[in-house]
N, C-alpha and C positions, 0 to 999 in steps of 0.2 A: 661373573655375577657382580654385580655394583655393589662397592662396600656403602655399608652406611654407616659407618665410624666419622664421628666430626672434624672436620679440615680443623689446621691450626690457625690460629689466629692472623697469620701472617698471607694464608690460603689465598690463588686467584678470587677474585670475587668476592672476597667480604670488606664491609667497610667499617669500621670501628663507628660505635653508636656517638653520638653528638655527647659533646659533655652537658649532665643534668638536662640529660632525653629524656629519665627515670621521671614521670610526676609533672614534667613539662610541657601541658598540651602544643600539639601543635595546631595551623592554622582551620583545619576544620575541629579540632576538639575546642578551641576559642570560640569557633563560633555556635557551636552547642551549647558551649557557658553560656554565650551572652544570652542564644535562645531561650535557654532554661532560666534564668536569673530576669529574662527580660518578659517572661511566656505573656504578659496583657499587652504589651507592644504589639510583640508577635498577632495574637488573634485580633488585634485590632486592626492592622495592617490588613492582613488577609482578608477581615469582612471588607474593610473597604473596595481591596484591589476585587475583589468578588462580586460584590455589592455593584461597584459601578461597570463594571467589563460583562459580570452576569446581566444588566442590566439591558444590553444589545442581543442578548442570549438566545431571547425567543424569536427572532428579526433570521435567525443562521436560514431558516428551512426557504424564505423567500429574498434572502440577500444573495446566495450563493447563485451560482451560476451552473447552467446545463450544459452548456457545450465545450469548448475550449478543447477538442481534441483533432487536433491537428499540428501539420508541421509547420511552422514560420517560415516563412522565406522562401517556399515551396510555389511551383508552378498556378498549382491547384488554391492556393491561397490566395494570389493575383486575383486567377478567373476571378473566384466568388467579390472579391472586389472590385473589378474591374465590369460584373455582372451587374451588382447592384447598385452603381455608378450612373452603368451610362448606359442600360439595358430594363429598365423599371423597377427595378429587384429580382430579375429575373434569373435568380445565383444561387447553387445549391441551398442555401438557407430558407428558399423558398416554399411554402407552403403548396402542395397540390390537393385538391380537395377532387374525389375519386367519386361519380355518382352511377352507377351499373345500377340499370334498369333492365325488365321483362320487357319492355315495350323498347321500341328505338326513343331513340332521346330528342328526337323531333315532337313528338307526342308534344299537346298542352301539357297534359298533368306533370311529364317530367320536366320540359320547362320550365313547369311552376317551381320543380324543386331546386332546376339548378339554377334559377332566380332567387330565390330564397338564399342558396350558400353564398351566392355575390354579395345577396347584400349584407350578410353575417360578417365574412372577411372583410367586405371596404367597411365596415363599420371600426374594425378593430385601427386604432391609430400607428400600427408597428406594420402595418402594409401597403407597400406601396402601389401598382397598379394590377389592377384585378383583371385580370386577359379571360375572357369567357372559352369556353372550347371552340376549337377550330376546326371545321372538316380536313381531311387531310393530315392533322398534325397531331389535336391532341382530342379526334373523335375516332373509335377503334372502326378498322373497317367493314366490321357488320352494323355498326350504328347504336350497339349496344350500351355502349360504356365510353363518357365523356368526362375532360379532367377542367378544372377550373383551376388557373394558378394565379396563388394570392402574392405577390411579389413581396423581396423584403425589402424592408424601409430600414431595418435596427439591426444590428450587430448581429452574429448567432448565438448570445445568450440571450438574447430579449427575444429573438424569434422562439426561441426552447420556451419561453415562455408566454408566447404568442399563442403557440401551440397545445401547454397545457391550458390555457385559457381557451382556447375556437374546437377543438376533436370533441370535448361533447354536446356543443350545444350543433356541430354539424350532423354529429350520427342520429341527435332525437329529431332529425330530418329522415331520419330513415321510414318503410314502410308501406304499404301495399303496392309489391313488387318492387321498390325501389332503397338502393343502401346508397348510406352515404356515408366515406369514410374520410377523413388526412393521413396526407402521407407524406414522403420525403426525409430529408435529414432531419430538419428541426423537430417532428413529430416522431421519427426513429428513438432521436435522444431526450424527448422528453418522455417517452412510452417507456424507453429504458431506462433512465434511471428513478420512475415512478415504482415499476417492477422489481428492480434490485434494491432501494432504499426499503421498500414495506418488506422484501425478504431480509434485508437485513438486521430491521426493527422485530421483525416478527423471532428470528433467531438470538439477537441479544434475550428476548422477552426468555424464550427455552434457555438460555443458559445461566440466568442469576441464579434459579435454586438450586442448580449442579455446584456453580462457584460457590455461594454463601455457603452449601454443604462442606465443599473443599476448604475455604477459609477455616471454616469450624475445627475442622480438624486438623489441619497444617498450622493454627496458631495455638490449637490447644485452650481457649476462653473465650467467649461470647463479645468481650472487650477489647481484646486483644484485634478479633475480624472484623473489629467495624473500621478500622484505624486504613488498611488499602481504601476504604469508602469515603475516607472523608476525604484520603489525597487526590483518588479520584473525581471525587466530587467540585474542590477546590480548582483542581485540574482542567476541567470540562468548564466550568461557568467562567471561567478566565477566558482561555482558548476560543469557546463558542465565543461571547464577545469582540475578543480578537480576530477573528476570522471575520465578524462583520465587516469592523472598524480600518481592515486590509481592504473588504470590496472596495471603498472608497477610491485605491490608492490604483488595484487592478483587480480585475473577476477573478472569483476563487471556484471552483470546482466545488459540488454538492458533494462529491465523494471525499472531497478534502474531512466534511465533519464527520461522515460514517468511519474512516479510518483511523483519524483522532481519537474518535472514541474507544476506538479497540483502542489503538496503544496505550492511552491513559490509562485504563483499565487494566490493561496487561504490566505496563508496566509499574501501576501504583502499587501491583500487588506483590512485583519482586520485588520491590525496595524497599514495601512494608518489612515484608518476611524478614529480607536480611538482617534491616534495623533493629526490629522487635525480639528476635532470637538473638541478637549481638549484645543491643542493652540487657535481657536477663542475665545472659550469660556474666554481665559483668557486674551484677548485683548479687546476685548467689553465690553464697560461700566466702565472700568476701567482706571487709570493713570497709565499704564506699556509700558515700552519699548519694543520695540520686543523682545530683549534677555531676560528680567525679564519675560514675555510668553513662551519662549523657556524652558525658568527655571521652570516654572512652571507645562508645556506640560510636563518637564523629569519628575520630582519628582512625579508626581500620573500617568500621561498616560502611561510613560517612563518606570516606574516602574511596572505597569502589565504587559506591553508587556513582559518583560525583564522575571517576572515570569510566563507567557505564555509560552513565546519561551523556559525556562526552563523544564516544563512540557509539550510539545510535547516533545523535546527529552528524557527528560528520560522514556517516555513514547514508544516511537519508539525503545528506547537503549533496553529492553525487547524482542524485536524480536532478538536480538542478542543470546539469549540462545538456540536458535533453531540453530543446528550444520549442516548447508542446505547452501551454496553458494551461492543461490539465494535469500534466506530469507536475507541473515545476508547481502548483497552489497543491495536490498533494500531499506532494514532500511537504511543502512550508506547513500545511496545516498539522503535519504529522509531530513536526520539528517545533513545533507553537506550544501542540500539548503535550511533547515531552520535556521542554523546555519550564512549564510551569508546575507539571508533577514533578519534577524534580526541585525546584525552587521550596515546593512545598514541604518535598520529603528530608531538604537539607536545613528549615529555619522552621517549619509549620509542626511537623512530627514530633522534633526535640523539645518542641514547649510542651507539646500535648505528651510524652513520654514524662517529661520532669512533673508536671502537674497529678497522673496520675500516679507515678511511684510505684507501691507493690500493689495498687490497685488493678493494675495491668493485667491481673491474674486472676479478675473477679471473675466465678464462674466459670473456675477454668476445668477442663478434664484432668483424668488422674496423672497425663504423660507431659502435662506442661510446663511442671516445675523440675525439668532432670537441667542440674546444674552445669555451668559454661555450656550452653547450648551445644553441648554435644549429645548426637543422637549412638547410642549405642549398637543400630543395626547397622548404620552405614559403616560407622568404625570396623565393624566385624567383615562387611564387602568389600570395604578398602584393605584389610589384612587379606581374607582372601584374593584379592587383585596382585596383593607386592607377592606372593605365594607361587602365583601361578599366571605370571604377567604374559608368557607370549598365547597362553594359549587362549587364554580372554582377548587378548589384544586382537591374536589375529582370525575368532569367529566373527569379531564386531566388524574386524575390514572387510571378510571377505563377505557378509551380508549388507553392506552398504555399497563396495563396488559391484554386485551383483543387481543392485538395488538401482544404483547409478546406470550402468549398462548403457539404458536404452534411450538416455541422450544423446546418443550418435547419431539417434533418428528423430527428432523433433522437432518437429514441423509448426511455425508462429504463421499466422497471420489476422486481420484486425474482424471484428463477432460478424456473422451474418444475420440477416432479417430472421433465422432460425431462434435466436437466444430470445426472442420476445415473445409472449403467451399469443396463442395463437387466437387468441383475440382481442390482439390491441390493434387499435385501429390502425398505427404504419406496416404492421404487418397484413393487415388485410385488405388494404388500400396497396398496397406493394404485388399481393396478388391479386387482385382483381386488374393492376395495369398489366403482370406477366402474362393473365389470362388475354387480355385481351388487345395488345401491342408486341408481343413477343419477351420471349426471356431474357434478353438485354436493357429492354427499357425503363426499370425500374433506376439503371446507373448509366442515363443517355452522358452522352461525352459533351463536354462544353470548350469550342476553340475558340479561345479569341485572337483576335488575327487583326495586324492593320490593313485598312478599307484596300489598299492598295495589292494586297497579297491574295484576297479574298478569294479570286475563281482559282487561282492556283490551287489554293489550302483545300479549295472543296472539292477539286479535281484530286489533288492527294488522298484526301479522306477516303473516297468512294471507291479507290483502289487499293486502299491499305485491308488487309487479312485480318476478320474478324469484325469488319464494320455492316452493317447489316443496312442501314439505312442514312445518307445523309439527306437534313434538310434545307432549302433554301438559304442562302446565307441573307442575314439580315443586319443591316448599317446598324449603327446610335442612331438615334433621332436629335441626340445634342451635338452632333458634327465631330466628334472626337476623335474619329477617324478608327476608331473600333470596329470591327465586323464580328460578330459572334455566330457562328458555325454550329448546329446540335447533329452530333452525328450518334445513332442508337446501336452499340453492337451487337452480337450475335450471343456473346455467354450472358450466363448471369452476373451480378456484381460480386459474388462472392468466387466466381470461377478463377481458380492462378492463370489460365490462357489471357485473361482480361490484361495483366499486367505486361505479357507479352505487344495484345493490341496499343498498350499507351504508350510503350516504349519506342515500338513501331514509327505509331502517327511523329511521336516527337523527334524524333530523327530526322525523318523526311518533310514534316512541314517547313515552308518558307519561315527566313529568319526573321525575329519578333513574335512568332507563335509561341501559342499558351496553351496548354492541353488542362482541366479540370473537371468538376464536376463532384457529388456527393463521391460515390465511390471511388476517382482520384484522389479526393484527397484520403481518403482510408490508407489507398496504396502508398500514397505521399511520406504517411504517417508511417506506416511500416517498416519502410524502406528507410525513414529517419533512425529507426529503434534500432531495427540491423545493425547500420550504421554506428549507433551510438553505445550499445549493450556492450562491445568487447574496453570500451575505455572508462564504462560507468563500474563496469569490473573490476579492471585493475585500478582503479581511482581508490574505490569503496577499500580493497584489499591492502591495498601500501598504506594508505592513514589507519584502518585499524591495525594495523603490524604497528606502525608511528607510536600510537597511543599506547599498545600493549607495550611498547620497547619502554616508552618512558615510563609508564605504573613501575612493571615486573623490574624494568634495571639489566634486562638479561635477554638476547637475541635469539637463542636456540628456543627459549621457552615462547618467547612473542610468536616466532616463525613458526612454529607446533601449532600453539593457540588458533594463529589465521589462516594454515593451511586443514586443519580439521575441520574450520567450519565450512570449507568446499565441499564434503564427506558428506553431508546431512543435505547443503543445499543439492548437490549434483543427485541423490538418493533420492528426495524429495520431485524434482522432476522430472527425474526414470520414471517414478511411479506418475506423475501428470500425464505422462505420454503415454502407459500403459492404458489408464480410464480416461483420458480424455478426444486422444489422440487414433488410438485404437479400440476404443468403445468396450475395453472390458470391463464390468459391473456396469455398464449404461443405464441397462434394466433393471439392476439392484438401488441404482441412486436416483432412477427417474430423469435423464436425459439423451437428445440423440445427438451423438459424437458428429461432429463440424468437422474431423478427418484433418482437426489442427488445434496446436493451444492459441488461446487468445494471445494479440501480438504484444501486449503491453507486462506479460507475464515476467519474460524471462530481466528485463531491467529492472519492472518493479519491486516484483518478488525477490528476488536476488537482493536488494538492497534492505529490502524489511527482514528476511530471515535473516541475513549475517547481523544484522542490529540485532535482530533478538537471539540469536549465537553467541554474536560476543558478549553479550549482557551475562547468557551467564560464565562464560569463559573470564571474563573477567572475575567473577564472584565467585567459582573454583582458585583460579590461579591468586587470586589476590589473599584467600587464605591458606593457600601452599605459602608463598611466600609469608605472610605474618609467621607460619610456623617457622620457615628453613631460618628465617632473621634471629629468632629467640635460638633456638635450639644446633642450627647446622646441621639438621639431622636429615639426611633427604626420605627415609623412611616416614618419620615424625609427620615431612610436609605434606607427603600423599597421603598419609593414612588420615593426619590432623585435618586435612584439607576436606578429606570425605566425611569426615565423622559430624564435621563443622559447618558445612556449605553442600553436601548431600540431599539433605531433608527438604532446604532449601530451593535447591535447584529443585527437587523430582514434586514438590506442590506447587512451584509456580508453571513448572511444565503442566502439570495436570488440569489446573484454571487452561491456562492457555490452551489445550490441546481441547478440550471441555467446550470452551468460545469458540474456536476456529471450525470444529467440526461440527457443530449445530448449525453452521452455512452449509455444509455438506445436504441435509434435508432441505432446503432453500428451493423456493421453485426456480426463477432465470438460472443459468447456466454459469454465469460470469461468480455470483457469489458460492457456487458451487465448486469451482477451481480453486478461488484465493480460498477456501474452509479447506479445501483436500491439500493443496499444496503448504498452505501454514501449519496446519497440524499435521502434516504427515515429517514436517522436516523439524518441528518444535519435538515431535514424539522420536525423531530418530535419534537429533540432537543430545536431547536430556538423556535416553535412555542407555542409547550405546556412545554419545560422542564424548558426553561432560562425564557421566558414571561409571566407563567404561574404558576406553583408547585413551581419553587425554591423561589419568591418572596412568595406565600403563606407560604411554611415554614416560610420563614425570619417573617411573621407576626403573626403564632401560636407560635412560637418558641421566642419572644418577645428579653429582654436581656439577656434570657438566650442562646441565637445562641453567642451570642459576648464574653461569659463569661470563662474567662479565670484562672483556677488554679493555685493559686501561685506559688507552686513548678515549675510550667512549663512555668511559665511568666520568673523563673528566668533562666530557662536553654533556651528558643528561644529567638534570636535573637530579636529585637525591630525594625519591619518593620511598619511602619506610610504613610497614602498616603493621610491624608490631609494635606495641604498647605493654610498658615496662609499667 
């Protein structure tokens, strides 16, 4: 059993405190001072920086961009360039306008219609040549169902919004006997993320009265909960801004603001908590000024946040090696508003803390004023923990490895036309082409090939396994010596044998060949993530170890800290794999399993839960340590630790677990996984990782989790977070 009797003064691992440490802020309790002594600077600043960055704010919903998901450098990127070049626009980004009639499409009347959509798309300035349906190519062969493709002229964020602009004013073409739908990439990604943005808005809208609820009582005063609202608030109108004032620079992803927004939110409201119950703590009971509390609140509360917010970003900074436009504006947007909820909650809060004073407690419940923020239930959970360590320790393992399991079978690949309501127009333009050209056509293959290769490649195509139909090869018209090939296969685009077919053709076709197309580049994109997940891993893993070594001082405790929060994330996608993958609860959550998780899961997600893992690993471990620093007690640090950063931890989980699964009810499918998979690993986290095993460790693990090698005391830095 581990003593907890205090090392002597001479003990591995301790460092003698700085002389006249006692009473001598250090440099984030200085800068509390100046916040607090300066608080009308402070909120002047902040309206400004607010004022004019909020100012770009309502600009985010039509600055941002819809597409940007794909791999750079990738074959499938070429084509679509090399499409809209020297081919009319005629390059996945292209628009197909779908008109299925009762009558054959010879008819006047549907003439009239498919007259009418020509002239709708050549009207739009982001299209380049408007090709009417062709017998043979792109008129089905009972004559029913004819496509018109609107060519791109613009980028594929301007076609995405090409798209939201032309799909309704084509479908009020619809009617007696005849529909008229868009379809393609650009109308996929603008159908999708029109459907996931209003599910996502519609799911923030359900969870404010859940949070404000929780705020209410995890802060204990009416006053107290508004304080995560303003960080957030401050947060958001900065970042939205900012995220404009980026498009400028490159296209940012529309998802980049819906995700922002969580985190802001998620994490304005740990850093409130920590601050807010650190500053009482340091007012009660004690003879301190407000600003000597503000000093106090920087120096140990100040100072986790600060390496918090640290390790989410470089934690997020990892998605950046992924070479994907949509990945990498994401991250950035995520890392934007973490970067200024935290700016806020390190100069913005301590003014607004010092100005208020004991008023912090206006309206407070009966449980808000228990002094040094210690919560006396958890003190009593963490006594029973040090009591009865292995056997707590190892029910939490063995229901989190049990939990984990069924990642040995988990299957990624990128959403199919399934995740879109089934009546948005690329989905039903997507079937109406299956219905009527066969079930490959919807993901025809695009080769382009120099003019010189051309009868070979087409000769290849028309023998490669799985190709169902090649057409004509057709030159440039600008001499560029391009041949572009459309060969339709036999699966669907969402079929894994498809991937088989591309790999096939690109082998065997003549050298200079270019295999693409909507659905290559999917598989492009997938194949990039594959590729890229196992090093965005271990990137993510060794910087927060990094940054835990340098806070804690101590490598056994760091190593503990970042290999626990595998625990929850590996748990967390057991269970993805169970409902998403295997379709159990399908029918309880209202979706039909795709028989895979979406492909951008396991790098995303993986990077956003250990950010929010270590956030609160860090704000456990960081008030162990302030305890083991005053005391040497390793009892004192796990119990001090729970009693202290407990409460803390288990309501910002509860917010957070609160948000995430109010996407779980979401109609699309996509915000349905990130709601199950962030709450399921923020709930296993908080519950069994931070409340449960990591405090266990810290008590098997005795002073040797604190103990620190000389060699390595003298090269880190001397970060201390008790306060004498």
């Amino acid at each position: 059993m581990t003593s907890v009797s205090s090392p002597e003064a001479g003990s591995p691992g301790r460092r003698p405190h700085a002389p006249g440490a006692a009473g001598s802020p250090g440099p984030f309790g200085r800068l509390g001072i100046w916040s607090a002594t300066h608080a009308r600077t402070v909120f002047l600043l902040w309206v400004v920086v607010v004022a004019v960055l909020g100012a770009f704010a309502p600009k985010v919903e039509s600055a941002l961009s819809g597409a940007g998901w794909q791999a750079n450098g990738s074959q499938s990127v070429a084509v679509r360039q090399i499409a809209q070049d020297h081919f009319g626009g005629n390059a996945s980004s292209a628009i197909q306008v779908v008109v299925h009639a009762d009558k054959p499409v010879t008819d006047p009347s549907v003439q009239k219609v498919i007259g009418q959509a020509e002239s709708i798309v050549r009207g739009d300035s982001r299209v380049a040549a408007v090709v009417p349906p062709q017998p043979g190519a792109t008129v089905s062969p009972d004559g029913h169902t004819a496509i018109v493709l609107a060519g791109a002229k613009a980028d594929p964020n301007e076609m995405v919004r090409a798209a939201d602009d032309l799909k309704e004013p084509l479908a009020a073409l619809s009617g007696q006997g005849v529909t008229v739908n868009a379809t393609g990439a650009s109308v996929l990604w603008s159908d999708f993320n029109t459907a996931n943005h209003s599910a996502m808005i519609h799911s923030e809208i359900l969870s404010w009265p859940v949070t404000l609820v929780i705020l209410v009582l995890a802060f204990g005063s009416l006053v107290a909960a508004g304080l995560p609202l303003l960080l957030t608030m401050a947060g958001l109108g900065a970042s939205a801004g900012s995220l404009v004032l980026l498009t400028h620079l490159t296209p940012v992803s529309i998802w980049a603001m819906n995700f922002a927004m969580m985190f802001a939110l998620a994490l304005g409201i740990d850093y409130a908590l920590f601050m807010v119950m650190r500053f009482r703590g340091a007012r009660m009971g004690r003879a301190r000024t407000t600003v000597q509390a503000v000093a106090e609140t920087m120096d140990t509360a100040g100072k986790a946040v600060a390496l918090s917010g640290a390790t989410v970003l470089v934690s997020l900074s990892a998605v950046m090696l992924v070479p994907s436009p949509a990945f990498r504006s994401m991250a950035g947007g995520i890392m934007l508003a973490v970067a200024f909820v935290l700016a806020a909650t390190l100069t913005l809060l301590p003014a607004v803390l010092a100005k208020l004073g004991h008023r912090i407690d206006a309206a407070a419940l009966p449980w808000a004023k228990v002094g040094e923020h210690r919560s006396p239930r958890f003190a009593a959970w963490g006594e029973r923990l040090w009591r009865r360590p292995v056997a707590y320790g190892a029910g939490a393992l063995v229901v989190l490895l049990a939990l984990a399991a069924p990642v040995i079978g988990l299957r990624t690949a990128m959403p199919s036309i399934n995740v879109l309501p089934g009546d948005a127009s690329a989905r039903a333009g997507y079937t109406a082409v299956q219905n009527a050209f066969g079930p490959g056509a919807p993901g025809t293959l695009q080769i382009a090939v120099p003019s010189v290769s051309a009868p070979q490649a087409a000769q290849t195509a028309q023998h490669t396994p799985g190709i169902a139909t090649v057409l004509p090869p057709q030159a440039a018209a600008d001499h560029s010596g391009w041949t572009m090939i459309q060969a339709v296969p036999t699966a669907d685009p969402s079929d894994p044998v498809l991937s088989q077919t591309v790999h096939t053709l690109r082998t065997g076709l003549p050298h200079g060949s270019l295999v693409g197309g909507a659905a290559v580049e999917n598989l492009d994109l997938q194949h990039l993530l594959t590729q890229k997940t196992p090093l965005v891993i271990g990137i993510v893993l060794a910087l927060g170890f990094l940054l835990l070594l340098i806070a804690l001082q101590a490598p056994l405790v760091a190593a503990l800290g970042t290999a626990a929060s595998l625990l929850s994330t590996g748990a967390a996608f057991g269970v993805a794999r169970l409902l998403f993958q295997d379709g159990h609860g399908a029918g309880l959550l209202g979706f039909t399993s795709q028989g895979f998780l979406d492909g951008w899961a396991p790098v995303f997600f993986f990077a956003m839960i250990f950010a929010i893992a270590m956030d609160y690993t860090v704000f456990l471990l960081a008030s162990a340590k302030e305890h083991y620093e005053r005391t040497r007690d390793v009892k004192d640090a796990m119990v001090g630790a729970m009693a202290h950063s407990g409460r803390v931890i288990f309501a910002a989980a509860a917010v957070m677990v609160a948000v995430f699964f109010t996407f779980a009810i979401s109609g699309p499918l996509p915000p349905k996984e990130m709601g199950i998979v962030l709450g399921v690993a923020v709930l296993l986290d908080a519950a069994l990782v931070r409340l449960v095993l990591l405090p266990v460790l810290l008590r098997l693990t005795g002073h040797a989790a604190w103990w620190t090698p000389s060699w390595l005391r003298r090269i880190l830095p001397d970060v201390r977070f008790a306060h004498d």
